[in-house]
Phi, psi and omega in degrees: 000122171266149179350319183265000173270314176319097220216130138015295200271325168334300171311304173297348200266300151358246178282045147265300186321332198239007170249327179344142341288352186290142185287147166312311180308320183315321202261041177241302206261354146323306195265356173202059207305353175285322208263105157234120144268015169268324192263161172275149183207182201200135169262145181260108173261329181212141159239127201243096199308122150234017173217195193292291197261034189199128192210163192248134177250117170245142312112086180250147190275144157267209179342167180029019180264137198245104159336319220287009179328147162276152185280097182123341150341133167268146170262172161277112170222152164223124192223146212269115184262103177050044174100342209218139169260182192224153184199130195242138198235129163266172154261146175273140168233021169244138233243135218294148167245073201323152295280093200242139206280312191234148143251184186210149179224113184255103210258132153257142191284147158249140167301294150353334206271072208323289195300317197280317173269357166278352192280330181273334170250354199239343199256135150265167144330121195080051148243103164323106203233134176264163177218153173266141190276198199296149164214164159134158165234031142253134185202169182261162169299149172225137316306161180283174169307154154281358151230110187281156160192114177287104150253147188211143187215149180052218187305343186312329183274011148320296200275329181291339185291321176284331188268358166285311170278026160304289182313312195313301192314326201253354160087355170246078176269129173288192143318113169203140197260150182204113169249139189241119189272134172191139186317308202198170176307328159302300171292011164288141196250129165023051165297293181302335186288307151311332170294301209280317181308305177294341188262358182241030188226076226278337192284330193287134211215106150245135167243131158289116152213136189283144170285302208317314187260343198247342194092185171251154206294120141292112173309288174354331173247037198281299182265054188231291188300345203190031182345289191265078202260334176312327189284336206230142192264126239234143196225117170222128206239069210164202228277135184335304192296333181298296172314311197267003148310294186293312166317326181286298181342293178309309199277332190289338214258338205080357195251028185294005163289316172311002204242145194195119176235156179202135198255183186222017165212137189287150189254121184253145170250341191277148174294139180321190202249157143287036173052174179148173170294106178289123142235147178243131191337304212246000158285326207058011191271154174241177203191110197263116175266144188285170196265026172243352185279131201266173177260007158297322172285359166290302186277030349063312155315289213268348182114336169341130173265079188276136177285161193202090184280280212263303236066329201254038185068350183285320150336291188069020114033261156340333220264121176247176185251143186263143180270323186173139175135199193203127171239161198243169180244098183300023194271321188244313264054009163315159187201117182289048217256016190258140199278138223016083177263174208229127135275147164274114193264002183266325179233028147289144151227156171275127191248091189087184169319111181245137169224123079038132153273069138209000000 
């Protein structure tokens, strides 16, 4: 064998013949917990508290992990709870670095929230986290516009945080306006940091408002905060009712093509299934569903032991092989009929007699 055939996957293909039964990867993670193909995988480097209830997780990824994220982008991470992992999509808020050491994800507990309060409060530093690479289409334009406009409300200044250090980082912020929504001041997320962006960036415009004390943003006053808010094309982010505002808002205007949202919960749009008969194969059990019921809470019913990470399509977790039948994907209406084709099952539902591989 010469020298330039000696290859990575060589080595591997090598001791798999000399580890059986054990996958080369068990004695890689021996030796690294970071060296995996089958998972993405992440060391917890930091946890950097930044209000009472939010902190930022820096994070170096191992093997198969890619620097190149867009500025606004989410990752995937799954961290192990009580036996099970759980799985949740963050936005990076740190801005892509080429051949870059760390990202960072910056998280708030929602009382509700299992995963989101254990990241802020329960995780150390050296917890080995599986991870998804980057997704989303809210992101900044290369090159950006020349007039920006933000709205952000609460955790919502996550994905917005990355693309000002983006700008920052590269020395071009253009004109850009940023109204930032928070109960009270404390609870502003990198609140000192945006003053210093702002206090070295003359294109840079922050409006503060507390809800707690102020109420909540009326758009009407939108050309009070912002005149030529018509002009610019605008990115907005933070809590559903806050969005489904701003969407009405755009659309009243005529300009929802300039307008770019991004929810932190999944919306499902697509139309629902026609119901039918679920069976899943090597259980043998069936199960009959309505075309709003998806088909992981179908198979949840009935006793399955269906696998499940995030629920909300990010993971894939869930994904099982359809044998045959046609199930639609409420996020759009996609519609699934190729027999073992790999489905999500947290956001399907079945359109007619359907049958599952588990």
């Amino acid at each position: 064998m010469t020298p330039r055939a000696l290859t990575w996957g060589g080595v591997r293909s090598a001791g798999d013949k000399l580890t059986t039964p054990l996958h080369p990867d068990d004695y890689l993670r021996l030796l690294n917990p970071l060296w995996s193909q089958r998972e993405l995988r992440g060391r917890v480097e930091q946890v950097v508290p930044e209000t009472d209830d939010a902190a930022t997780l820096v994070i170096r990824p191992g093997w198969g992990w890619r620097y190149d994220h867009r500025p606004g982008q989410y990752v995937g991470i799954g961290v192990q709870v009580d036996g099970r992992f759980q799985w949740r999509s963050y936005s990076v808020s740190s801005p892509p670095v080429r051949r870059g050491r760390t990202i960072s994800i910056t998280v708030r507990a929602m009382p509700e929230g299992k995963l989101s309060a254990h990241l802020v409060r329960g995780l150390a530093p050296g917890t080995i986290v599986r991870l998804a690479l980057p997704e989303g289409d809210f992101v900044l334009p290369d090159p950006p516009p020349a007039k920006m406009l933000f709205l952000v409300g609460g955790s919502g200044v996550t994905p917005v945080m990355a693309m000002l250090r983006t700008m920052d980082r590269r020395g071009t912020v253009p004109d850009v306006v940023m109204h930032y929504s928070s109960p009270t001041e404390d609870r502003m997320i990198f609140r000192d940091e945006l003053a210093e962006l702002e206090g070295r960036h003359d294109g840079l415009t922050v409006h503060r408002l507390h809800t707690d004390t102020d109420g909540m943003l009326e758009l009407s006053a939108l050309d009070e905060i912002c005149p030529d808010w018509r002009e610019r094309e605008t990115w907005a982010c933070g809590p559903g009712p806050m969005l489904d505002a701003i969407e009405q808002h755009f659309e009243a205007a005529g300009l929802e093509d300039q307008l770019h949202l991004e929810r932190f919960s999944l919306k499902l749009a697509g139309d629902g299934g026609e119901g039918g008969t679920i069976t899943f194969r090597t259980t043998g059990k069936t199960v009959d569903a309505d075309g709003a019921t998806t088909v992981l809470e179908a198979g949840e019913s009935v006793g399955v032991g269906m696998p499940y990470g995030c629920r909300m399509g990010i993971c894939h977790t869930c994904t099982l092989t359809l044998v045959d039948g046609t199930i639609r994907d409420l996020r759009n209406g996609n519609e699934f009929s190729q027999p073992n084709e790999q489905v999500q099952t947290c956001v399907t539902v079945p359109v007619g007699d359907c049958t599952l591989d588990i």
